[in-house]
Residue frames relative to the residue before (quaternion, step in Angstrom):
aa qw qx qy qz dx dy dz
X 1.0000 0.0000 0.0000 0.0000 0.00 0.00 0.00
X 0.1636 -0.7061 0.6862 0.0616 3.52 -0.66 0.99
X 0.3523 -0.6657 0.6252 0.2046 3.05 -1.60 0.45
X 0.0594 -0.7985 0.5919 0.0922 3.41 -0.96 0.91
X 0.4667 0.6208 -0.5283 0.3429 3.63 0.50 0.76
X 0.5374 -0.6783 0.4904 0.1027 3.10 -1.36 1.41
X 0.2720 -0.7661 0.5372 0.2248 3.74 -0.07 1.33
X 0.9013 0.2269 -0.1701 0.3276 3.52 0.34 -0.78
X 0.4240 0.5947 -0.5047 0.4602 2.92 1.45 1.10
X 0.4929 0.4950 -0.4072 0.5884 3.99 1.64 -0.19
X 0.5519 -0.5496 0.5593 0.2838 2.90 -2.11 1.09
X 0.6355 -0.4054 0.3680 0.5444 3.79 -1.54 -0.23
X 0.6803 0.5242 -0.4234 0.2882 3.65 0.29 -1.20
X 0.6834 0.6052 -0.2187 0.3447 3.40 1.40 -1.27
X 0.4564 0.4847 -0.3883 0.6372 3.77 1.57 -0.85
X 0.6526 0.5372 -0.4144 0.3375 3.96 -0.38 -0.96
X 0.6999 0.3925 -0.3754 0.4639 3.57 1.06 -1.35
X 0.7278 0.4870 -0.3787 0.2996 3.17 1.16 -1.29
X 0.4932 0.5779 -0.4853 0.4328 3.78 0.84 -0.70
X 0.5659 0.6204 -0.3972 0.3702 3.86 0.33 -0.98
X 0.8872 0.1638 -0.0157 0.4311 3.49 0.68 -1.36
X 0.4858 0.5272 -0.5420 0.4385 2.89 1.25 1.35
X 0.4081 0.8002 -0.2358 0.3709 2.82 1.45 -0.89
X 0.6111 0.5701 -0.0218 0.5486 3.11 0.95 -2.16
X 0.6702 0.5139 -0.1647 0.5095 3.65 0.31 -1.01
X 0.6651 0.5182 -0.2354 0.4834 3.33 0.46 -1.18
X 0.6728 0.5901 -0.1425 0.4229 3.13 0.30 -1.66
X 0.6540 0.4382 -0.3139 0.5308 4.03 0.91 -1.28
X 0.7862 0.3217 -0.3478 0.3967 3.41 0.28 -1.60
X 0.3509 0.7300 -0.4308 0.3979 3.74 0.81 0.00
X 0.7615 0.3767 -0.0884 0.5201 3.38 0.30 -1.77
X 0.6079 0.4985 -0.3012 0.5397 3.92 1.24 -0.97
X 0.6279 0.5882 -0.2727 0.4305 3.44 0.75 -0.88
X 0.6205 0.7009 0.0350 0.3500 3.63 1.41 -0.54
X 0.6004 0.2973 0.1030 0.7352 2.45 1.19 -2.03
X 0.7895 -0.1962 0.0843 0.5753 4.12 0.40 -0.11
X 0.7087 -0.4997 0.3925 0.3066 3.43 -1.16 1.01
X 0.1763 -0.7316 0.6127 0.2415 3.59 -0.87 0.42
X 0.6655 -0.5463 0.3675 0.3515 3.54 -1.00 0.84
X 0.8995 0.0006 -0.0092 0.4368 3.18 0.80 -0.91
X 0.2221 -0.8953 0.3551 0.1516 3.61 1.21 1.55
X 0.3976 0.6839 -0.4094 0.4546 3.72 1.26 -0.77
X 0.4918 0.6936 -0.3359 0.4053 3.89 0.72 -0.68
X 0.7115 0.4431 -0.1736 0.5170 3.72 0.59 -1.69
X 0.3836 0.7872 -0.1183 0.4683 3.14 1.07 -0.50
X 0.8380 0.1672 0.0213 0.5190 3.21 0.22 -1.37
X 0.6547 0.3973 -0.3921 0.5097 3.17 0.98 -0.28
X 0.5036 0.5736 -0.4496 0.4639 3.82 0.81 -0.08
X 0.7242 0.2465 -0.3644 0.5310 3.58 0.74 -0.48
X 0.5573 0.5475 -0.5566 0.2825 3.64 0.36 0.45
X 0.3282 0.7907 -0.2903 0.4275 2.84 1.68 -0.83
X 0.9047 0.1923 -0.1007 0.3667 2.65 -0.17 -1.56
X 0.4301 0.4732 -0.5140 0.5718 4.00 1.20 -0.09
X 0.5540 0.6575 -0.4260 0.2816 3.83 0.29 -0.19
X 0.6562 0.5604 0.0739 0.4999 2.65 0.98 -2.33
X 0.6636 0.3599 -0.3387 0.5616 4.30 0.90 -0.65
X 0.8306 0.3922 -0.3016 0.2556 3.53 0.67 -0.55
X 0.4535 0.6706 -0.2768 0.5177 2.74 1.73 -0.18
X 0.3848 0.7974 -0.1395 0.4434 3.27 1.81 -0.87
X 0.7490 0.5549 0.0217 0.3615 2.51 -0.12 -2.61
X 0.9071 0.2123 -0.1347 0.3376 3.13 0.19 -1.65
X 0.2795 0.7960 -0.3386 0.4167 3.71 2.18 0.21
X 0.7263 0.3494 -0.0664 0.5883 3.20 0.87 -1.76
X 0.7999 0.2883 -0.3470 0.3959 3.64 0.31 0.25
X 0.2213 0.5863 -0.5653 0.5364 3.65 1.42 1.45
């Protein structure tokens, strides 16, 4: 699963929700991931780097106020 959403086309408030519910996400397939293999683990993964593309622009756009 690639992600195809444009971080720096979202406002700040809108990364914040979205960080929230990766986060969230993460966190389930984590605990699923545990309790019974996930079919495709490569998944957790990916949402860590959204995370983080979340987390630089949010960054990014701190330090350039």
């Amino acid at each position: 699963m690639k992600s195809e959403f444009v971080v720096k086309e979202l406002s700040t408030a809108e990364l914040q929700e979205r960080l929230d519910a990766e986060r969230v996400e993460l966190n389930k397939m984590k605990m699923n991931h545990h309790i019974s293999p996930l079919e495709n683990p490569n998944l957790i993964k990916a949402h860590k780097k959204n995370i983080a593309r979340i987390l630089t622009e949010l960054r990014r756009r701190e330090l350039a106020k």
